[in-house]
C-alpha positions, 0 to 999 in steps of 0.5 A: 507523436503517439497514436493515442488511439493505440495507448488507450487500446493497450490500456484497456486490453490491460485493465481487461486482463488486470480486472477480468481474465486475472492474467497479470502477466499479460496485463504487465505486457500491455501496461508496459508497451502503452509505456513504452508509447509515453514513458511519462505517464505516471498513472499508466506506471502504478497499474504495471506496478499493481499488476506486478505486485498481483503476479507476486513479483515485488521487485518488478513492482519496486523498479517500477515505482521507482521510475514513478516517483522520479515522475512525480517526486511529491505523490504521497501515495507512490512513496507508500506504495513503494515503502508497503512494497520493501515491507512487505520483504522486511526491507528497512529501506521502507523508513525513508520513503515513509518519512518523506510521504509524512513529511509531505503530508503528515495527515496520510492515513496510509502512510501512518498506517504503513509507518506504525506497522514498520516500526512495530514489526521491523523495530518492535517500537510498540510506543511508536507504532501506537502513536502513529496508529492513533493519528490516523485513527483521530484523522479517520476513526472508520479506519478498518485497516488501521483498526486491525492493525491496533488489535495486532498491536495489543495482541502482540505487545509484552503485555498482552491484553486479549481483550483490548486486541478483540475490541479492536478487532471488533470495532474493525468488522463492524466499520466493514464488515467484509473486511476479511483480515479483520475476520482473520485476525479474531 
C-alpha cells in the first residue's frame, strides 16, 4: 500500500512551497508525486491545480481539474474552478461546466458569480449577467466579489450610470475593506 507517512511528507513540503518559500514549481513537484502515491485523492488534485494556476500556467491547472472532476463529478467548486480556469483565457467552454455546477446547486454563489461575469464578458448579455449577479446578492448580500462585479456591470453597460457603478463599488470596500479589486475598480 502507500506509505502514508511519505504522502503527507510530500503534502507539506508543497504547502510549505505553495504558502511559504512562494516556489509554485517546486510545490507542483511535490503535490504531483503525493499524487502519484494515491492518484484518487481529490484534495491533493486541486492544491496542484492551484499551484498551477499561481505559476500562470492554466492549461496545466485545467488538465488537472480535469482529472478531479472525473474523481468527483458532482463537486460544485471543481466544476468552478475549472469554468473560472477557461475564462479566464475567454474560452466558451466555460458555459457548460457552469450550467452543470448551477444545476447541482443553483444557490452557488461563486458559480453565479463566475456565471454572470461570462455572460457579460463573453456574451455581452448585461440582462443576464445582472440577474445572476442579483441571485447571488439575495443569497449573500456581503458578497464583495459579486459587489465589484455589479459596479463593472454599470460602469460598462450601454447606458452608463457612473454613479450607480461607485455605489457598488462602495458598498463593495466597505463589506471589506481590504479587498483590493474593489479599490481598483473606483
Amino acid at each position: 500500500g502507500v506509505r502514508p507517512d511519505r504522502r503527507d511528507a510530500l503534502l507539506i513540503l508543497g504547502a510549505l512551497h505553495s504558502e511559504h518559500t512562494r516556489d509554485a514549481r517546486k510545490a507542483a513537484g511535490c503535490y504531483e508525486r503525493a499524487l502519484a502515491l494515491d492518484p484518487w485523492d481529490a484534495d491533493t488534485g486541486v492544491a496542484l491545480a492551484r499551484v498551477w494556476d499561481e505559476a500562470e500556467e492554466p492549461l496545466e491547472a485545467l488538465s488537472v481539474l480535469r482529472r478531479v472532476m472525473e474523481i468527483r463529478p458532482a463537486d460544485v467548486s471543481i466544476k468552478c474552478m475549472a469554468a473560472n480556469n477557461l475564462l479566464s483565457r475567454r474560452d466558451r467552454d466555460c458555459f457548460p461546466l457552469f450550467e452543470e455546477a448551477l444545476e447541482l446547486d443553483p444557490n452557488h454563489v461563486e458559480g453565479l458569480r463566475g456565471y454572470g461575469v461570462a455572460l457579460r464578458v463573453l456574451d455581452r448579455d448585461h440582462a443576464s449577467a445582472q440577474a445572476a449577479y442579483r441571485i447571488a446578492l439575495r443569497l449573500k448580500p456581503d458578497d464583495a466579489a459579486t459587489l465589484v462585479n455589479m459596479g463593472v456591470l454599470a460602469a460598462s453597460s450601454e447606458q452608463v450610470d457612473v454613479g450607480d457603478a461607485m455605489d457598488w463599488f462602495r458598498k463593495a470596500i466597505a463589506t471589506d475593506p481590504k479587498n483590493v479589486h474593489a479599490h481598483l475598480e473606483r
